[in-house]
ROVO-146207 format. One line per field, with one value per residue (C-alpha): residue number from 1; x, y, z. Coordinates in nm, 4 decimals, padded with zeros to 6 digits. Example, Ala and Ser with C-alpha at 12.3 -4.5 7.8 and 13.67 -1.06 7.14 Angstrom:
// residues 2
seq <- (1	2)
u <- (01.2300	01.3670)
v <- (-00.4500	-00.1060)
w <- (00.7800	00.7140)
***
This chain:
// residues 100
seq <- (1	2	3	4	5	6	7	8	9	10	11	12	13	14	15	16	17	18	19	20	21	22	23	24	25	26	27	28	29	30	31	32	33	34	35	36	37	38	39	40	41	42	43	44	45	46	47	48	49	50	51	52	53	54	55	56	57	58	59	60	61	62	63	64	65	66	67	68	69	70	71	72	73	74	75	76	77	78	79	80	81	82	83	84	85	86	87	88	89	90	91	92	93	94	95	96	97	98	99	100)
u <- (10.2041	09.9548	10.1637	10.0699	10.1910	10.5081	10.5213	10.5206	10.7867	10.9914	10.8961	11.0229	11.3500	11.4142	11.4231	11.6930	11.9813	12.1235	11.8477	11.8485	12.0741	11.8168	11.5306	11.6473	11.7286	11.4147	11.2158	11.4202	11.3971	11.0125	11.0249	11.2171	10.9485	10.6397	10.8159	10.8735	10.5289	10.3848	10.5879	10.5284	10.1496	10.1547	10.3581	10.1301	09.8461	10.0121	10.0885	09.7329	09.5017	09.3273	09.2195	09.1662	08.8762	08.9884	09.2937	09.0858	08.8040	09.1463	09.2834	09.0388	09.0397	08.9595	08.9778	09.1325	09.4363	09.4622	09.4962	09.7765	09.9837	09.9328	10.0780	10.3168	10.1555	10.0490	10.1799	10.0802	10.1833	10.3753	10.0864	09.9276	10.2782	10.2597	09.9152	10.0194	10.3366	10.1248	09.8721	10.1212	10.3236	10.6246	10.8740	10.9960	11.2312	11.3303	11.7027	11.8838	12.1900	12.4713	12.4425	12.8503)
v <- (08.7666	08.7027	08.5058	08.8523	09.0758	08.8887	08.8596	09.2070	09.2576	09.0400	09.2231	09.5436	09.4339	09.2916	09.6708	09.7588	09.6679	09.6134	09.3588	09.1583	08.9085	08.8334	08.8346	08.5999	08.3588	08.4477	08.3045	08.0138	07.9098	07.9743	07.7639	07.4918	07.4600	07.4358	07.1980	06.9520	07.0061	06.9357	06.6101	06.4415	06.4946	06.3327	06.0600	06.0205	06.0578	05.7073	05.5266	05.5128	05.5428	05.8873	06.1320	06.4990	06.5427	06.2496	06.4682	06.8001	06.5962	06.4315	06.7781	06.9637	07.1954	07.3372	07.2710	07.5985	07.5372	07.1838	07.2975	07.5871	07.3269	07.0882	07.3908	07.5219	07.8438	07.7736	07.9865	07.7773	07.8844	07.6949	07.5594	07.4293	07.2441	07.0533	06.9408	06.8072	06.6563	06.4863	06.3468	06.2349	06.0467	06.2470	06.4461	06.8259	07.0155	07.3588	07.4420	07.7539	07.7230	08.0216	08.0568	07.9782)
w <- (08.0007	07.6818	07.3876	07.1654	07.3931	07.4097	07.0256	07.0253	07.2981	07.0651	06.7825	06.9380	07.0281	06.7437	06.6434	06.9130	06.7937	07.1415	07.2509	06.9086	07.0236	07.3566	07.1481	06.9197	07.2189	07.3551	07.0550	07.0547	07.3643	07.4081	07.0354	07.1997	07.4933	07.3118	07.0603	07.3355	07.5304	07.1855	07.1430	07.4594	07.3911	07.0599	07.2203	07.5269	07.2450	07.0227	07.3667	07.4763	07.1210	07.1972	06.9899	07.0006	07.2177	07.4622	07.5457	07.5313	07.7936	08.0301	08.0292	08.1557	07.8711	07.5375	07.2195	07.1233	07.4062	07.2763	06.8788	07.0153	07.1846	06.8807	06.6772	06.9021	06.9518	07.3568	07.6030	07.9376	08.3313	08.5526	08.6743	08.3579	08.2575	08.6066	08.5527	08.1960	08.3302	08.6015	08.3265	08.0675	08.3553	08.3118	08.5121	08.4034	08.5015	08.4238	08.4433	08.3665	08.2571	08.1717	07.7850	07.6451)
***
């Protein structure tokens, strides 16, 4: 699913009352992930002295993708959050967990 399109999911059930409450968790969760993907590529970025285009060139990607992550605006598959993981030397996990 696009980021927009999902924005604009979110946008519409913000308008139903009923669904308000899972939107807003929703947002923060998908808020929550790109925070953290953002922070362990700053951190990988100070551990080893690279700039933009060095992480742009050892991911295999583009500028534009770079900048949304960097601004918490990327909305990357499964897939693409392996790969990262696998650069940065990390392990992730996704767990889902009953709300309380």
């Amino acid at each position: 699913m696009k980021l927009k399109s999902y924005l604009g999911l979110l946008d519409q059930q913000q308008s139903d009352p009923n669904l308000k409450r899972q939107a807003q968790h929703e947002a923060r969760v998908l808020r929550t992930l790109q925070l953290n993907i953002k922070r362990a590529l700053l951190s990988y970025m100070k551990k080893h002295k690279i700039g933009f285009n060095e992480v742009v060139r050892r991911l295999n990607s583009t500028p534009d993708q770079v900048a949304k992550i960097q601004k918490n605006e990327a909305n990357l598959t499964l897939a693409s959050l392996a790969y990262l993981s696998a650069l940065l030397g990390t392990e992730s996990t996704l767990t889902f967990k009953k709300r309380s």
